[in-house]
C-alpha positions in Angstrom: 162.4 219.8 170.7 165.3 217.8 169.4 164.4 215.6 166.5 164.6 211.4 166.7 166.8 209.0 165.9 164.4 208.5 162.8 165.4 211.6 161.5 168.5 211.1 159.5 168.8 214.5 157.4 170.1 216.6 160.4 173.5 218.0 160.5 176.0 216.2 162.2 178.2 218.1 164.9 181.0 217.3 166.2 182.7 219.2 169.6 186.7 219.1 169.8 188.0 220.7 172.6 191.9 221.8 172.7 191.4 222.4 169.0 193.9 225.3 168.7 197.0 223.3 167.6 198.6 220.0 167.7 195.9 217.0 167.6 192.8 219.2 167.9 193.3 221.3 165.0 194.3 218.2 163.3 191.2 216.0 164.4 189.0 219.5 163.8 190.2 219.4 159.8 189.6 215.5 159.3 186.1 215.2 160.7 185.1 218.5 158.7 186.4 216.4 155.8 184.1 213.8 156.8 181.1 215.6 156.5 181.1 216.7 160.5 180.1 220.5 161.3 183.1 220.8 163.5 182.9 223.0 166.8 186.0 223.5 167.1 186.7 224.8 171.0 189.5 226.4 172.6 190.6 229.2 174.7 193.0 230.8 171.7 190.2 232.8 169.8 192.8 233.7 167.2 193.7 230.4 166.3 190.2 229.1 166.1 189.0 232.0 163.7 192.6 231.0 161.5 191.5 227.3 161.8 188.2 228.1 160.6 188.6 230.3 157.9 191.2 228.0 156.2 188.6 224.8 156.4 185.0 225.2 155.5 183.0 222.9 158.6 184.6 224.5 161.6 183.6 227.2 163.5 185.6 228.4 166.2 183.8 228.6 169.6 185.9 230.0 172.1 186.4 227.6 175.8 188.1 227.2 179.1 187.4 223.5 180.0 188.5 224.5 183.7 185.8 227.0 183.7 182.4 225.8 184.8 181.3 229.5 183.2 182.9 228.9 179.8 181.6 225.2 179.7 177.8 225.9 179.8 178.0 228.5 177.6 179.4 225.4 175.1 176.3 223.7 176.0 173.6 226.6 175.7 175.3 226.9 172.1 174.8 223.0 171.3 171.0 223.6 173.2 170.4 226.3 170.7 171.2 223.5 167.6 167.8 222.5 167.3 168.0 221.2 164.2 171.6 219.6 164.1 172.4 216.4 166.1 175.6 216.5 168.3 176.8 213.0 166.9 180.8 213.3 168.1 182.5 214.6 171.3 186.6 214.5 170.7 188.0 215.4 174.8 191.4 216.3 173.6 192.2 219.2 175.4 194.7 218.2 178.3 198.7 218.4 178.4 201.8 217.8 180.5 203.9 220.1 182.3 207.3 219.5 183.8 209.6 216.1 184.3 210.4 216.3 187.7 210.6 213.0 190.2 207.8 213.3 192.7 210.1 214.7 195.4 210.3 217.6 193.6 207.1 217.4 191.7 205.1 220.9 192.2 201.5 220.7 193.2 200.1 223.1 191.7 201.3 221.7 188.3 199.9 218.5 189.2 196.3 220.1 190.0 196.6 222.0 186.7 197.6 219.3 184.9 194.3 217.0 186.6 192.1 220.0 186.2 192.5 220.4 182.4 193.2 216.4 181.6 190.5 215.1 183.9 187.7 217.8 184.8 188.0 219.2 182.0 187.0 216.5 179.7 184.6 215.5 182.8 182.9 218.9 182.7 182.3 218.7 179.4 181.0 216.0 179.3 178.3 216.2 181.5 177.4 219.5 180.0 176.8 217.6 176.2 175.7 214.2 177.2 171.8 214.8 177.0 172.6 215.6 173.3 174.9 213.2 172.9 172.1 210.9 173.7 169.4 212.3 172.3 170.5 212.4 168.7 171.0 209.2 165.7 173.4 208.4 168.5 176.5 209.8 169.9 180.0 209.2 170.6 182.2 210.4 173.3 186.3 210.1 172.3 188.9 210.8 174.8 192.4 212.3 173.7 194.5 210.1 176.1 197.7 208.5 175.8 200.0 205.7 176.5 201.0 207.4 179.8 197.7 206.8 181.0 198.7 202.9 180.7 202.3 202.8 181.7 204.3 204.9 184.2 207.4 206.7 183.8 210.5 208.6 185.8 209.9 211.9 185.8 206.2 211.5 184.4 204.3 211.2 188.1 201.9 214.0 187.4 201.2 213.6 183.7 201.0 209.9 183.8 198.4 210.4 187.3 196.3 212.7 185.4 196.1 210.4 181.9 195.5 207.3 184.5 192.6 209.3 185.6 191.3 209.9 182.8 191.5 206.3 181.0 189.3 205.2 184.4 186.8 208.2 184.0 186.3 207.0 180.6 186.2 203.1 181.0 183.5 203.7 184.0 181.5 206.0 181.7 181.2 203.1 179.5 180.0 200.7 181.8 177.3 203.7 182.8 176.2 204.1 179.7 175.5 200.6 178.6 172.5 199.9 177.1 172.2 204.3 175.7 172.7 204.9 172.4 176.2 206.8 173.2 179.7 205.0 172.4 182.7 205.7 174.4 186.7 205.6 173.2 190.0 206.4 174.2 192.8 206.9 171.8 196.4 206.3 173.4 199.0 207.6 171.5 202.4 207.3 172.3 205.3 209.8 171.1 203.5 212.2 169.3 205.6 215.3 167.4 203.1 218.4 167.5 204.2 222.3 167.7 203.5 222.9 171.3 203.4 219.4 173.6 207.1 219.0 174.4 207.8 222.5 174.3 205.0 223.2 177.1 205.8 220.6 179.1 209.4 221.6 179.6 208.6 225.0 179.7 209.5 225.9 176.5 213.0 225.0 176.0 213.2 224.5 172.6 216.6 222.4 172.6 215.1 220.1 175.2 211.6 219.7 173.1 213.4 218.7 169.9 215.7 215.9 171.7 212.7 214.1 172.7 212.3 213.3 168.9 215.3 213.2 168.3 216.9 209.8 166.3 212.9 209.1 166.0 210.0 209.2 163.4 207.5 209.9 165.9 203.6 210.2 165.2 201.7 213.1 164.0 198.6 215.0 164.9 197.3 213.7 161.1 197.7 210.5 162.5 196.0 210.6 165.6 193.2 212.1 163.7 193.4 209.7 161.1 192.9 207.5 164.9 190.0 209.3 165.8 188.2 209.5 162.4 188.4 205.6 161.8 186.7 205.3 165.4 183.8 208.0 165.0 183.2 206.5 161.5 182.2 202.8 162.1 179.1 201.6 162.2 176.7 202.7 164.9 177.1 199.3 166.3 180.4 199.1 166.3 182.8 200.2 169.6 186.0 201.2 169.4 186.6 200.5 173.4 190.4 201.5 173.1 193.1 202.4 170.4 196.9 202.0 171.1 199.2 203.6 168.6 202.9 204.2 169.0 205.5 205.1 166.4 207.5 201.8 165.6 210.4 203.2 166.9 208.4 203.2 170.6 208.4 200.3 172.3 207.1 201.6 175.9 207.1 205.0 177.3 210.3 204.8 178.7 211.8 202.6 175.8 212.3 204.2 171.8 214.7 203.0 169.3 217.1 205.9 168.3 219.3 206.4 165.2 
């Protein structure tokens, strides 16, 4: 049996999915230095086990969030924590692919896109939410961004997909009213990591670095910074949604360049 709110001495664990690279290996390190016992969860064993041995508080815990499979094993792992409390749930694991215009948008991209941004982090979270609620009290944070609040040429898919998710996770809030469980997006906008550009248009490395280009975009250490300040307040204190942009971003579709 899982121990009561009462009980304040457990070890707090916190789930980050997409924690490979980019924002999740970034949000993985900052909440281990917060005192978290970080799952950190990907499908990239390799990276996880590099991850982990370099920070002490993570352990790497291999997942597919498309993968119905992969995600209950996550959960018999967290069932098995009898004496930790699952305190943090970071959804980050999503991503964009291509920048066509919808007439020549590819829909099987699209579903891949919705299947890791959306069912992913829905998945998951139905797996982890009896723990999430049953501990000192929990706190689910979404990984979404600015596309999920603005659309975009060229963006149909990704910014689809993020809209999804931003409604997925404002209804979960309203359902959980009243439960012990807080619930948070994080927006970012332009965001310079290793791998998200470079994905997206299918890893052309010229293309990925002129979308920085002439701009000091965000980093993953910022967006974690994001996610630390959220997970961190007081337990009655909700973080409902955080916005954060580069200065030199005014919009999706509008950035300052030198």
């Amino acid at each position: 049996m899982r121990r009561t709110r009462q009980n304040r001495e457990m070890t707090k664990i916190a789930v980050v999915t997409g924690a490979s690279s980019g924002i999740g290996a970034a949000t993985s390190r900052r909440l281990a230095a917060e005192g978290f016992h970080v799952l950190a969860c990907a499908r990239r064993h390799d990276r996880l086990v590099e991850l982990a041995s370099s920070v002490s508080g993570i352990e790497a815990v291999t997942l597919d969030v498309t993968s119905a499979e992969s995600v209950a094993a996550l959960r018999d792992l967290v069932a098995e924590r009898t004496d930790d409390d699952l305190a943090v749930l970071v959804n980050n694991a999503g991503g964009a692919i291509g920048v066509d215009y919808i007439a020549e948008a590819d829909p099987a991209e699209w579903q891949r896109m919705y299947d890791t941004n959306v069912l992913g982090a829905m998945r998951v979270t139905q797996a982890l939410l009896p723990y999430l609620q049953s501990g000192t009290g929990g706190h689910i944070v979404l990984t979404g961004s600015v596309a999920g609040h603005a659309v975009y040429e060229g963006g149909g898919g990704y910014t689809a997909a993020k809209h999804a998710a931003a409604a997925m996770v404002e209804t979960l809030r309203l359902e959980l009213n009243g439960l012990p469980v807080r619930v948070t997006e994080v927006a970012p906008g332009m965001v310079a990591t290793e791998e998200f550009s470079l994905v997206r248009l299918r890893g052309d490395a010229d293309a990925a670095a002129r979308v920085y280009a002439g701009v000091e975009p965000l980093t993953a250490e910022d967006i974690a910074d994001c996610i630390s300040f959220a997970v961190t307040r007081p337990p009655h204190v909700n973080i409902d949604l955080l916005v954060v942009k580069p200065l030199d971003q005014a919009a999706p579709h509008k950035v300052a360049r030198r």
